[in-house]
N, C-alpha and C positions, 0 to 999 in steps of 0.2 A: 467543476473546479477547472480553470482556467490559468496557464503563467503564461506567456508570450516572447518569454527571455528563453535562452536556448540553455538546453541542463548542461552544465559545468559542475566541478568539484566543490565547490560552497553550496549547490542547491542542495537542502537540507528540506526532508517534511517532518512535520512532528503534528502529534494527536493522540488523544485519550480514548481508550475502548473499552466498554463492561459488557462482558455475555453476560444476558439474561436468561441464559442455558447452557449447554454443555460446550458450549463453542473451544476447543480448549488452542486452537489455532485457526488464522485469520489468513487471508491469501487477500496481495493487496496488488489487484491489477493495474497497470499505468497505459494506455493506449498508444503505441507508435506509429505513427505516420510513414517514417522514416523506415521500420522493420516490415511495416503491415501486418503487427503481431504485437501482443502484450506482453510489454516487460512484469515481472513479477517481483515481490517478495512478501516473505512468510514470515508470520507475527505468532510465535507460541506462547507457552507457560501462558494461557488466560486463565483465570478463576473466574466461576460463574460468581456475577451480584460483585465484582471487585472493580476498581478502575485502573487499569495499563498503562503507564503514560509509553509511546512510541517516537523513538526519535532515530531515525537514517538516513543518510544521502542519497541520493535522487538513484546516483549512478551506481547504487549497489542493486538495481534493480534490474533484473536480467531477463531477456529472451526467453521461451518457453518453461512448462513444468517442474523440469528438470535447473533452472537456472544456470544453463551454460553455455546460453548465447550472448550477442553482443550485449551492452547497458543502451541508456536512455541518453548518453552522454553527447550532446549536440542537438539532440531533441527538442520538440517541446512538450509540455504537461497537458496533453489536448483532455485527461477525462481520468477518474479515480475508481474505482469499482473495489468493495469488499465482499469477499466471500468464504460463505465457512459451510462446513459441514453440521445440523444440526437434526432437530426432531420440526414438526412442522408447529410451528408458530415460534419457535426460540425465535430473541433477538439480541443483537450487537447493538450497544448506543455507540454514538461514533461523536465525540466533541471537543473544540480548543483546536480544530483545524489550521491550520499552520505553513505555508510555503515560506522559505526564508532562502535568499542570494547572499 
């Protein structure tokens, strides 16, 4: 996934997610250029077999682990990475991808 446009307050992503296992929280890494570190945020409350719709702004996405580094805001959207903790072969469907200015 690719934007080109530099993240400001209106970049918004939205997306649909269903664990096909116990996935009960999602970590949604955004690659910085600009930090030379992934921005982060965390996607809870999933029910296995249900679909989530996810809708947040670009720049609520933060620095490190912990989320309390700088955002993404001047950035751009170079690459999307989902990861969860699960058993081996669970899966996330991930669908209705979404970048909106």
């Amino acid at each position: 996934m690719c934007c080109r446009a530099a993240v400001d307050e209106s970049t918004t992503l939205r997306f649909q997610l269903r664990p096909l296992g116990d996935a009960r929280e999602v970590h949604m890494l955004v690659w910085s250029k600009k930090h030379k570190d992934h921005c982060r945020f965390t996607i809870g409350g999933l029910k296995k077999n249900e679909w989530t719709r996810v809708e947040f702004r670009a720049i609520e996405a933060r620095v490190g682990w912990a989320r309390t580094g700088p955002s993404l805001e001047g950035d751009v959207l170079d690459n999307l990475k989902l990861v969860f903790a699960g058993q081996p072969g669970d899966r996330v469907l991930l669908d209705d991808v979404e970048v909106c200015r």
